[in-house]
C-alpha positions, -999 to 999 in steps of 0.1 A, spaced: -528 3 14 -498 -12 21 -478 -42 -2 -477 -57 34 -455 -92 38 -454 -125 24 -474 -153 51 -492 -123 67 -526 -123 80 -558 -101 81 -581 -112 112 -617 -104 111 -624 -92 146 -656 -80 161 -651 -72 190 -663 -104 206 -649 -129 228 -641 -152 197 -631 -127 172 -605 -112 197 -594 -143 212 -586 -157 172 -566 -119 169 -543 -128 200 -543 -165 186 -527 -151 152 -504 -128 165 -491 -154 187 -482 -179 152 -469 -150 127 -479 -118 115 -510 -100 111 -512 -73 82 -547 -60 99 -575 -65 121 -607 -57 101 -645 -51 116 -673 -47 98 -701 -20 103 -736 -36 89 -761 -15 115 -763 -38 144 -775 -29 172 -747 -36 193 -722 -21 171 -717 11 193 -707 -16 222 -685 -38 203 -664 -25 175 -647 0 197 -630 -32 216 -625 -44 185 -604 -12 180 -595 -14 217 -575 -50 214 -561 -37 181 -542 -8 191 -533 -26 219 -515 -53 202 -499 -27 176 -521 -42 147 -534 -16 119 -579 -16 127 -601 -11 95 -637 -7 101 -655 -17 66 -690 1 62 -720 -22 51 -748 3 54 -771 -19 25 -770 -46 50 -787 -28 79 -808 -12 51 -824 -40 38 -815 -72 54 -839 -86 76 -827 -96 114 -837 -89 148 -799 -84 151 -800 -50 133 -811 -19 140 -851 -12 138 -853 -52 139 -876 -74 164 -869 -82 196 -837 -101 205 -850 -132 221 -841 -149 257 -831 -181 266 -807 -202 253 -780 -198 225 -792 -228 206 -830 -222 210 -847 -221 173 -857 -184 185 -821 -176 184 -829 -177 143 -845 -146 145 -806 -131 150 -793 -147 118 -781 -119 94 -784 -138 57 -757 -146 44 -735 -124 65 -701 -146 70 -705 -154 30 -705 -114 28 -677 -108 50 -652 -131 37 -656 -116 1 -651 -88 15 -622 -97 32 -603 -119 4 -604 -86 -15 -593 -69 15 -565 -93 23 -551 -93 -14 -552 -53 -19 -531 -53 12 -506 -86 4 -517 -106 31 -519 -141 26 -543 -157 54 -579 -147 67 -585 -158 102 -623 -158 113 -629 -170 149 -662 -192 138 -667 -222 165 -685 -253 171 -713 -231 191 -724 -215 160 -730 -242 141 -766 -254 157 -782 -215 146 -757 -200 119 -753 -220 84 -728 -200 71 -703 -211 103 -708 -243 94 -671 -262 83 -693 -276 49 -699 -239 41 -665 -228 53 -641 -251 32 -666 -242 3 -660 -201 9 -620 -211 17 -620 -234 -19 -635 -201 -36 -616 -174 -18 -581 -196 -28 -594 -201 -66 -605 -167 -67 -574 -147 -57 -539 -145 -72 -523 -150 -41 -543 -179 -34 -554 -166 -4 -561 -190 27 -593 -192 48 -584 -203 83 -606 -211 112 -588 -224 142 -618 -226 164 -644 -243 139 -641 -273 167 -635 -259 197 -666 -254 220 -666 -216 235 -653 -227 269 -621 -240 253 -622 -211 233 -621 -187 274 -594 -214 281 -574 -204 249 -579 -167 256 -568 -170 293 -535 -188 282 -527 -154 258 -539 -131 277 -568 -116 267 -584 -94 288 -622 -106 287 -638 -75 304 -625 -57 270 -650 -78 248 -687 -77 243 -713 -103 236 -748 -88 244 -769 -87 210 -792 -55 231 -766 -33 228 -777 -19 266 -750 -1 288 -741 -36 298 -747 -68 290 -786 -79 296 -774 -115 307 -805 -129 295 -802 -130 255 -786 -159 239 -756 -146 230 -753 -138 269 -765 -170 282 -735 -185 258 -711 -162 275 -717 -171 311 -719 -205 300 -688 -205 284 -669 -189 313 -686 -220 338 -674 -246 317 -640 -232 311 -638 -226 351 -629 -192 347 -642 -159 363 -664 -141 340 -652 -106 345 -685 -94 327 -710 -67 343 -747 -85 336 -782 -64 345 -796 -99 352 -777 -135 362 -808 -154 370 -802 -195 361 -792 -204 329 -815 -218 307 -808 -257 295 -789 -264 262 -822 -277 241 -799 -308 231 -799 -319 269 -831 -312 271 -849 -346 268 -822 -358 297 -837 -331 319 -873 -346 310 -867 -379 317 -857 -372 352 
């Protein structure tokens, strides 16, 4: 690896909306040493991690993919290959749990400290929003200022965790992507992993969402754009009607 530069940063990007917005986010405030993706047997890797790639090369920024094979191996998630069923409806549904891969952003980032040090960067930048908070535990901000106090005390180079979207909603999140430039049809969302997206899983049902809030056109191909489902925190408003 390289000794890389002083204030650079590695972005963990997979190929999502977020992830790929947060790599156009960093390149815009300084340098970025690498765009890393990690390869843990989802079933929607095939889809996603060659945008990932995609964005990279575009922007001139060096892509790793990391292997996590014991992940997919003996992890239990409907998110990875040979799993359950990815379930429909709405992001924040409790079904969406099913998709939670244990422990996976507390993975990742020790992964990545190591990564970023090996290579002299001084930042990680992960693209975890407010969104993810209601399903994933490890994107809450109590878990990330924990893994960013370990990753710092646990590094010569003090390493810094960054998360610039940990309060933003995913519709500011489009907003922030439009203003940079981010080509949206060059990202994927859908947890199936079909030729295109299914527009019915929760991680589709966020996207279209995210897009109608932000007011933007959602450039994204779906199999099925019936209505969308309503957020479970609204939905005693929608019962009392």
């Amino acid at each position: 690896m390289s000794k890389g530069v002083k204030d650079s940063a590695v972005v963990l990007v997979s190929g999502g909306m977020d992830s790929v917005t947060a790599l156009y986010d960093s390149v815009s405030k300084g340098a970025v040493e690498a765009a890393i993706s990690f390869d843990y047997g989802a079933r929607h890797h095939a889809r996603e991690l060659p945008l990932a790639r995609w964005h990279a090369e575009k922007l001139g920024i060096r892509h790793v993919i990391l292997p996590m094979t014991f992940i997919g191996e003996h992890f239990l998630s409907a998110l990875l290959q040979g799993g359950g069923e990815i379930p429909k409806g709405h992001y924040e549904e409790s079904s969406m749990k099913q998709t939670v891969v244990p422990f996976r952003n507390g993975i990742m980032l020790s992964v990545a400290a190591g990564f970023a040090e090996s290579c002299g960067a001084d930042r990680l930048v992960i693209a975890a929003h407010s969104g993810d908070h209601a399903i994933y535990p490890d994107c809450r901000e109590t878990f990330m200022e924990s893994m960013a106090s370990a990753i710092r005390l646990g590094t010569y180079a003090e390493v810094r965790l960054l998360r610039p979207f940990i309060e933003l909603s995913k519709g500011q999140i489009v907003k922030r992507g439009m203003e940079l430039g981010v080509d949206f049809s060059q990202t994927w969302s859908c947890y199936v992993g079909g030729a295109r997206h299914c527009g019915e899983c929760g991680t589709c049902v966020e996207r279209r969402e995210a897009f109608l809030l932000a007011g933007v056109c959602d450039p994204t191909a779906y199999e099925r754009e019936g209505a969308l489902p309503v957020r479970p925190s609204r939905q005693h408003e929608v019962d009392r009607r």
